[in-house]
N, C-alpha and C positions, 0 to 999 in steps of 0.2 A: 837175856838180861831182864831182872823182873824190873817194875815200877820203883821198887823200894832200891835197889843196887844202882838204876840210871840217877835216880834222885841224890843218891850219897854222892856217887859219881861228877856231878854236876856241882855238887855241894864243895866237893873235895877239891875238883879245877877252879875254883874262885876266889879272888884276894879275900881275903880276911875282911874288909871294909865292906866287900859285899855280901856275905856271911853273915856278918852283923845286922847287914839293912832285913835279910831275910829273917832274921829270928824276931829283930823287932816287930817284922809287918806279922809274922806269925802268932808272938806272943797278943800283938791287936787282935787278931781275928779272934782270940779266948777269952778276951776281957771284953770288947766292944759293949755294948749295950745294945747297938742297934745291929740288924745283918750285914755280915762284911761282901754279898754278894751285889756285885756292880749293875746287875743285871735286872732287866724288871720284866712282868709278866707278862709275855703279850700273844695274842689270838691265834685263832685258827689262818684266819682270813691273812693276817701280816706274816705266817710263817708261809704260805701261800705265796703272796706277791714277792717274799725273799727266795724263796727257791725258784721261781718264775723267772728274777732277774738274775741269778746267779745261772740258770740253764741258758740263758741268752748269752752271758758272758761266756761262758764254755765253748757256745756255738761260735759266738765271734774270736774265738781264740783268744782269749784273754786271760785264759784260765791258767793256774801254775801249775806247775807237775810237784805233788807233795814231799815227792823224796829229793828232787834239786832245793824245796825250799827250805825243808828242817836242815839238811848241809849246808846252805847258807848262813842258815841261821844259826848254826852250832859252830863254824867257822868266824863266824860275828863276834860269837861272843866268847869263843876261847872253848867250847868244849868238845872241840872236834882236833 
């Protein structure tokens, strides 16, 4: 299934009221003025000390297995 078929897919399992909230936040992201991107810039050094703690957590078992978590989370919210 490509990106574009899991997205209708998803689009297609959702009430209507939340269909709606998606096209609103979409139609923002085309009109915004400022970037709709939540995200801000940041270094060499902090992408460093984040994968440093993120290998620690792994090692401590902390870590989730990707594919229990996307099923979780596709079970959450109705599209599984």
């Amino acid at each position: 299934m490509s990106t574009l078929d899991a997205t209708v897919s998803m689009l297609e399992a959702m009430p209507e009221d939340a269909r709606i909230k998606v096209m609103e936040f979409t139609q923002r992201l085309f009109t915004s003025r400022k970037p709709a991107n939540p995200f801000v810039p940041i270094g060499q050094e902090q992408i460093l000390s984040d994968l440093a703690e993120s290998r620690q957590q792994i090692s401590d078992g902390k870590g989730l297995d990707m594919e229990d978590a996307l099923n979780r989370i596709g079970k959450q919210h109705g599209f599984i």
